[in-house]
N, C-alpha and C positions, 0 to 999 in steps of 0.2 A: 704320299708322305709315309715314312716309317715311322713304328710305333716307339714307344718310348724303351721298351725291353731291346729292340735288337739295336738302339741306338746307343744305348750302355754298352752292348755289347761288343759295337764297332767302336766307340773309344776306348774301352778297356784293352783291345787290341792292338789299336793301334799305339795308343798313349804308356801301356803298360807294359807291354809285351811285343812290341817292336814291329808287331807285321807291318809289310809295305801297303798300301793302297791298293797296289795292284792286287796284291792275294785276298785282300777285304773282299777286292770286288769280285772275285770268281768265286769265292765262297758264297755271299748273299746274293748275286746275281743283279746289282747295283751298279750304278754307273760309278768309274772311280770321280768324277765331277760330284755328284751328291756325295759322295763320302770325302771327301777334300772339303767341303763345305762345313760340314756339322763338324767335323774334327777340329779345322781352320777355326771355325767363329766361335769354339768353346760353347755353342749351346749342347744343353742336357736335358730339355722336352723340343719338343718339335713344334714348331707353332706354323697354321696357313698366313701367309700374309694380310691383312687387313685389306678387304675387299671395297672400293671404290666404286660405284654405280649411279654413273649421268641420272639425275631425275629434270623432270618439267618443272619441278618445286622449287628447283635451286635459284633461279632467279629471282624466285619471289619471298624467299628464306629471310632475307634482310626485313621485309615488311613485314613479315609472318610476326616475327619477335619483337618487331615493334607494338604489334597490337596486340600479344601475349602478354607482353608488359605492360601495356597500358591498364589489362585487364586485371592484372596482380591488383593493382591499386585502387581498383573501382570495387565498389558495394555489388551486394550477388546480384541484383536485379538489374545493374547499368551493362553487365558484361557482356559481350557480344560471345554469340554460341561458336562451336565450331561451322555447322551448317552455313551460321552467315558468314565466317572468316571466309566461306569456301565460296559463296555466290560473290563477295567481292573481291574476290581473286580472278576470277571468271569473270568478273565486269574488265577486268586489268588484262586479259589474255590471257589468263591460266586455261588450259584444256586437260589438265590431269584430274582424278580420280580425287570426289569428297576422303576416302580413305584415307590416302597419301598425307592430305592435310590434318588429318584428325591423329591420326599416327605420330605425324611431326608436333602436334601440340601436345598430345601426353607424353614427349619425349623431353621436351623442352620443361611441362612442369615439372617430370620427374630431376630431370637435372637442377630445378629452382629447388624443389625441397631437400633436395641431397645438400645444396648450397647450405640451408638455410640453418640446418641442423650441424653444420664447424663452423658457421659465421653468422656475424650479425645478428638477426632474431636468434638465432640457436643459441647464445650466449649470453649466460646471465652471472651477475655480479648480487653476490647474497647482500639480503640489506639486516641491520642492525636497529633497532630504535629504543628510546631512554624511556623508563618507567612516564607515564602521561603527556609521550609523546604528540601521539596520530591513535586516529582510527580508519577505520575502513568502512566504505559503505557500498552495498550492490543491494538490485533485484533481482529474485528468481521467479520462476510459477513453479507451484506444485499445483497437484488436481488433489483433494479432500472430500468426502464424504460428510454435508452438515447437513443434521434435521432427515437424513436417508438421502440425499439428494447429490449425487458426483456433481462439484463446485468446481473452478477451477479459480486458483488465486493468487494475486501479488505480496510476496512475501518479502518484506524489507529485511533485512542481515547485518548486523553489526560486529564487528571483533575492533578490540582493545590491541594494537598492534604490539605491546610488551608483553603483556599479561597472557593474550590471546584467549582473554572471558571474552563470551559473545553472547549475541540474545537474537532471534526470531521473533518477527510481528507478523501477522498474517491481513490484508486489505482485500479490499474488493476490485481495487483500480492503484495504478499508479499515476497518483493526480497530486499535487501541492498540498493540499488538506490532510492525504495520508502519509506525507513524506513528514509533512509536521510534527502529526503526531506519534511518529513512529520515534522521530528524534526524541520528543519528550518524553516518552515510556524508556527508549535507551539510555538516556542520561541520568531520567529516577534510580534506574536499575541497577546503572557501575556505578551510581554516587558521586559523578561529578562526570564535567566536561575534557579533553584532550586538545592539547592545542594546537593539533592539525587535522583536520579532515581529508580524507584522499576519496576522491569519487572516479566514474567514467563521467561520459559526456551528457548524461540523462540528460532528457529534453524540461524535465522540472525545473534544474537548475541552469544551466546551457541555452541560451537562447542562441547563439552563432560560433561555431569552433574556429579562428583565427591562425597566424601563421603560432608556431613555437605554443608558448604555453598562454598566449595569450587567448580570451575567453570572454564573451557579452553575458554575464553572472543574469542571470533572470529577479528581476525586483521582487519577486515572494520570497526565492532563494536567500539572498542577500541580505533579506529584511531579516530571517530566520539564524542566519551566520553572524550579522550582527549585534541580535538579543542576545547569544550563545558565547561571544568573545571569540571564536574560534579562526584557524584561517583554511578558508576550504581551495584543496588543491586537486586540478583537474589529471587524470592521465592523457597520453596523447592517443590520437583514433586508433582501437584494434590495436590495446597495446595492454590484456589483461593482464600480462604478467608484474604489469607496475605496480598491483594491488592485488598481489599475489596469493597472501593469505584469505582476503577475504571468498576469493576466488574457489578456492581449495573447500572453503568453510560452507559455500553453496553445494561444493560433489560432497563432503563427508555426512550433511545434514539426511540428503536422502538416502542415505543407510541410517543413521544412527537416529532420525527423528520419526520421518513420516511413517515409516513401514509400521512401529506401533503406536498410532495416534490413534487411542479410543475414540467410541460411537459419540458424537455430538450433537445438541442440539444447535447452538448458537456460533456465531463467529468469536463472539465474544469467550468463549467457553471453550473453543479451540484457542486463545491467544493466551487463558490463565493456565493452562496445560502447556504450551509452550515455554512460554517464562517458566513454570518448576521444571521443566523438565531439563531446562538450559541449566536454570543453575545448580541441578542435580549432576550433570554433566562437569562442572567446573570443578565440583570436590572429584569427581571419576577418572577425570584424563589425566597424564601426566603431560608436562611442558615439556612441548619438543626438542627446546635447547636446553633444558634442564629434567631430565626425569627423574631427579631425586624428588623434586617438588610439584604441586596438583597447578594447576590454572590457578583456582580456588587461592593458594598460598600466593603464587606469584600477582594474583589483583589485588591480597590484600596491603601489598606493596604499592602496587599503582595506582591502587585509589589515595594515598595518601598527597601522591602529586596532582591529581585535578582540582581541576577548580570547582568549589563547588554552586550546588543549583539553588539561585535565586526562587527562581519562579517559572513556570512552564510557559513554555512561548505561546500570545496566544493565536495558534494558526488558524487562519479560516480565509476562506475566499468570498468574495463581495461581487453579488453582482445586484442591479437594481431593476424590479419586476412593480411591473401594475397589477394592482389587487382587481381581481374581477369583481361582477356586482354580486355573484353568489360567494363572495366574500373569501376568493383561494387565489393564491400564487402559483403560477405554471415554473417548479424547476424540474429537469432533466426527466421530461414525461408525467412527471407527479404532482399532483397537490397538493398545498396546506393550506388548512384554514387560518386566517385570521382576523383579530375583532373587529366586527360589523363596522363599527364605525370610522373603519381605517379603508368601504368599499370603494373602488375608481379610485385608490390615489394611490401616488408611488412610495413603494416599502425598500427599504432595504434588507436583501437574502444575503446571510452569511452562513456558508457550508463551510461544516465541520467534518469530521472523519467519521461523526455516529450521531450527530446531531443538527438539525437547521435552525437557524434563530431570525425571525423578521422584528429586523429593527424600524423604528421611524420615532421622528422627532425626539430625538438625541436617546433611546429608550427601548430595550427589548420587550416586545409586543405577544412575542409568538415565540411558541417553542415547541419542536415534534423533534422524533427520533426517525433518524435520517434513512429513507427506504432508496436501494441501488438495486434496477432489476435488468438483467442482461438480455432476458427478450424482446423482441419488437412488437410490444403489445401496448393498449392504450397508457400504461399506467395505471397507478392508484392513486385515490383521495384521502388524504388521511384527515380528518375533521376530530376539531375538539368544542363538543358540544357550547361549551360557557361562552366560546365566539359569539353563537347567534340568540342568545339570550335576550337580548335587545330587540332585534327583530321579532321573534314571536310575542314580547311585550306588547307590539305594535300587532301582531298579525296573530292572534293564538291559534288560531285555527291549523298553523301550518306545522303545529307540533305532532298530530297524529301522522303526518307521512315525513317530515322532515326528516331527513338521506341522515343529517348528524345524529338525533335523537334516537337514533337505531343503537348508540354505544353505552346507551345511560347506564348506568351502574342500576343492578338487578333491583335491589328498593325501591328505588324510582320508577321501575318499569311496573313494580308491582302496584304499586299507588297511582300509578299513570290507568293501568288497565282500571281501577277503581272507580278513579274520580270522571273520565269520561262517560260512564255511564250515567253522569248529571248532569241537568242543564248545567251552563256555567263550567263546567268540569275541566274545560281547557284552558280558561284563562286561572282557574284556581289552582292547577298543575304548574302552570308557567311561574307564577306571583310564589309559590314555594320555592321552583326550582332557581329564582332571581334571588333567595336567599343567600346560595352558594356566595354572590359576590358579596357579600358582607360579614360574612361567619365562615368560620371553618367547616369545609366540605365534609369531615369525618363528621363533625358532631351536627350536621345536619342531615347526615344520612341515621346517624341512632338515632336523632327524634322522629323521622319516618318511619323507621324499624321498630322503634316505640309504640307509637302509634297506628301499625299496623296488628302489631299482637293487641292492641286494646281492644280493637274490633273496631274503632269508630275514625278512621281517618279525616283529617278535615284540616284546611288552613288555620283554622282559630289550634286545633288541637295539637296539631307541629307547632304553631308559634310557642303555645303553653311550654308544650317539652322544652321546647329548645333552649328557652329562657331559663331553667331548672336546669338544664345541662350547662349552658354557661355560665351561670351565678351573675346574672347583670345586677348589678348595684346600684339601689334606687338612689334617684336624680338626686344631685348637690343641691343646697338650698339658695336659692334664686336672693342677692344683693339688691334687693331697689336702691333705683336712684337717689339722690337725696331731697329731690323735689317731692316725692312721694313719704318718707319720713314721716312717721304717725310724732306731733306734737305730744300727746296724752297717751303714755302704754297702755292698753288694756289691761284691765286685772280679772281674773276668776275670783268670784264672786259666788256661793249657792247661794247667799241668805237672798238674794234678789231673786231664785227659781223660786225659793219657798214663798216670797211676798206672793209671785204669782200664780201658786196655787191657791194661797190661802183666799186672794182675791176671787177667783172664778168660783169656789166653793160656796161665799157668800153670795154671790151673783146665783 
């Protein structure tokens, strides 16, 4: 083929300057055929013709792309590899080269995302929404540093689709219990609710994704969208761009949030640093479609459209556990204590997001703050002494090693250490500590703490204090019946003692 320089040259000659063919061609030493061509066809680069070459693949081409497509559609884990496209092509009479076929599939997807990028999914329609419209809701992970320890955790995300205020919750799991209260902390925060919610398909809320936008809404979800007035609307699968901001709102966090989240102790203490820092954030940015004005200005717009919050929803999940005879509940690896005389029967366990509560007969019984530990280790017990109070009423002896009584509050341990050094010392320990249920635990710890500086600890000497610290008020005066009614009042009388001096004196 000749290059593009001497083919200018041959048109300029001929086309311009009138030489014949024939002289073309004794000058470049070209066939006059080639040069009647490029002249003729008015090309002005030179191109090879598009090369053609039989493959063993060709027959199998039509199937190949059926299962390339098949695979567009399927989740990463259902798709079949190239390797096995290739051993079942070979079950079919393929004897060409794994190569061949693997070549032919990164050909084929590249020509799908070339697709994909002027059509269809490449193409989006901006959306608009009215002051307390919608919101948006997704999960991320970030990894965190709490108490010195790399966490890693469920972060719930919120943006106000006008406004575009948003708020960051940080959990331990993405379970119903956190999704609750994550809603509740977000709604406190914009100061009212919006009247659409736009989710994905999370498995919280989703129990079955359907043809169109139809949706099996999960009974905790529902109960939650319910108490809230809202209408919560699903996107379709692998379809984030429908909820587009929120989306955006999970990439810009980890630039503008985590990278400086101070040394923490607690989760808790990571989420109150969150919240300021968001809505430090809301006065700072400007609104994307408007930057003459902050977030900050544009929610205070939008809050005037929500509705506002009743009352926080109250989310928890229930499930229903038998109290062991050493008086604990087994949830998710852990223990709680609850009171003795609730041992062998069934309690009801309702998990909250930071708290568990054992209910039973119509009545909260129990209350711990809620332990989530990601290793696969026994668990822990978490016991609150006052449970078994009743039991060592019955058993004292079991208060020197009893597993609960390891927590007591340091007074108590001091006075513990004291009084078993006397006979009786155990049961006189206990009959104190059985106080807590009838007075107030503080002021039964100062009359110990009392009574310790006195030097002379003792049951009579707590009771003394204690009674001085509470100011009990002696007893009302007792109504007799009216069959008891004294007929003749008594009168005080001296001159009747002196009679009976004066008598004995003569005597």
């Amino acid at each position: 083929m000749i290059d593009v320089a001497l083919l200018s040259v041959i048109r300029r000659w001929h086309l311009r300057e009138g030489i014949s063919i024939r002289e073309i061609a004794r000058r470049t030493k070209l066939s006059r055929n080639t040069i009647t061509k490029y002249v003729a066809s008015d090309v002005v680069e030179p191109r090879y013709a598009r090369r053609k070459s039989p493959s063993q693949l060709d027959a199998y081409a039509a199937e190949l792309v059926r299962w390339l497509e098949r695979n567009a559609r399927q989740g990463r884990k259902q798709r079949q590899t190239a390797r096995q496209m290739h051993a079942a092509l070979q079950a079919q009479g393929y004897t060409g080269s794994y190569a061949r076929v693997a070549a032919f599939a990164r050909a084929w997807r590249r020509s799908a995302q070339e697709a994909s990028r002027t059509t269809g999914r490449g193409t989006f329609v901006p959306l608009a929404f009215a002051p307390g419209e919608a919101f948006q809701f997704d999960w991320s992970e970030d990894t965190v540093r709490i108490g010195g320890e790399r966490t890693k955790l469920q972060v719930a995300q919120f943006k106000l689709s006008y406004s575009r205020a948003f708020l960051l919750r940080a959990y331990p799991l993405q379970t119903h219990e956190m999704l609750f209260d994550a809603h509740n902390h977000a709604f406190a925060v914009f100061g009212g609710v919006p009247r659409r919610g736009i989710y994905d398909n999370m498995k919280t809320a989703v129990d079955r994704v359907r043809s169109g936008k139809a949706r099996d809404v999960n009974a905790h979800f529902a109960a939650l969208v319910s108490h809230y007035l809202f209408e919560a609307e699903f996107c379709n699968p692998a379809s984030g761009w429908e909820k587009g901001q929120i989306e955006k709102n999970v990439q810009d966090a980890r630039h503008r949030l985590w990278p400086s989240v101070p040394a923490v102790a607690t989760l808790a203490e990571l989420n109150a640093w969150l919240q300021e820092r968001c809505l430090a954030l809301w006065h700072e940015l400007a609104h994307p479609d408007d930057p003459q004005h902050t977030i900050a200005s544009m929610w205070t717009i939008e809050k005037a459209q929500l509705m506002p919050v009743t009352r926080p929803f109250d989310g928890f999940v229930e499930h229903t556990k038998r109290v062991t005879p050493t008086c604990l509940v087994h949830v998710e690896r852990n223990r709680y204590s609850v009171p003795a005389s609730f041992a062998n029967r069934p309690v009801s366990v309702r998990l909250y997001a930071e708290r568990v509560l054992v209910a039973a007969e119509g009545q909260v019984i129990a209350e711990h703050p809620r332990t989530i530990r990601r290793s696969h280790d026994a668990g822990r017990t978490i016991y609150d002494w006052r449970h078994y109070l009743s039991v060592v009423q019955r058993k004292p002896g079991a208060l020197r090693n009893g597993a609960p009584f390891a927590e007591l509050p340091a007074a108590f341990k001091r006075l513990q250490a004291l009084l078993l050094k006397r006979p009786g010392g155990d049961r006189e320990m206990v009959e104190i500590l059985a106080l807590v249920l009838h007075h107030d635990e503080q002021a039964v710890l100062t009359a110990v703490e009392l009574a310790l500086e006195a030097g002379a600890p003792s049951k009579p000497h707590v009771l003394n204090l204690l009674a001085r610290l509470v100011g009990e008020a002696p007893p009302a005066p007792i109504e007799p019946p009216q069959a008891l009614t004294l007929r003749i009042e008594p009168e005080a009388n001296v001159g009747r003692y002196d009679t009976l001096r004066r008598a004995r004196h003569v005597a």
